[in-house]
C-alpha positions, 0 to 999 in steps of 0.5 A: 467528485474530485474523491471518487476520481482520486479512488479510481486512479489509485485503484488502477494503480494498484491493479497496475501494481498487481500486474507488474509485481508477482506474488501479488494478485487482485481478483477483481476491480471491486477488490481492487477499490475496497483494498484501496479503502482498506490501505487508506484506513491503515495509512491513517490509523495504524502506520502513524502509530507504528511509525511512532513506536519505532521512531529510534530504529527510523532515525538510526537507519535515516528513514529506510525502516519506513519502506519495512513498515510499508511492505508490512502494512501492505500485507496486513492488507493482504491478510485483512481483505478477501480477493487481495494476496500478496505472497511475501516481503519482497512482493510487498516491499516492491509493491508498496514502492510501486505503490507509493510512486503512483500516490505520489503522482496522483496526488501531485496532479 
């Protein structure tokens, strides 16, 4: 029960996301859960991989280039999933700010 409460929160935070960011859109609710599915597959197989690969860049620039990975795993869902698109970077980047405020929020409560 505590999951599904937690994917409809982060499911309204990405429709919220969407509403307050242009160049993002979700067609639908459905959507809206199923690319929460989709960035929590990537948060947790592809972003640990690729923060490991550019880990000289990470320390060098003091962990700023984790928003650049963010913004970009946040497109590749976009791209990945059907009735979820995200325009650009700077849609992304922004995005994926918002984004990471309300997971901060929703998993501290």
């Amino acid at each position: 029960m505590q999951l599904f409460v937690r994917w409809l929160c982060y499911t309204f935070a990405l429709i919220f996301t969407s509403w307050v960011i242009p160049g993002i859109e979700v067609y639908s609710f459905l959507n809206a859960m199923f690319v929460v599915v989709i960035l929590a597959i990537i948060n947790s197989f592809i972003k640990p991989l690729i923060q490991i690969i550019t880990l000289p860049v990470n320390i060098v620039t003091l962990g700023l280039f984790s928003l650049v990975i963010n913004a970009l795993l946040f497109m590749l869902a976009g791209v990945i999933t059907p009735g979820f698109e995200v325009e650009g970077f700077l849609s992304a980047f922004w995005g994926s700010i918002i984004l990471s405020l309300f997971t901060l929020g929703i998993s501290r409560i």
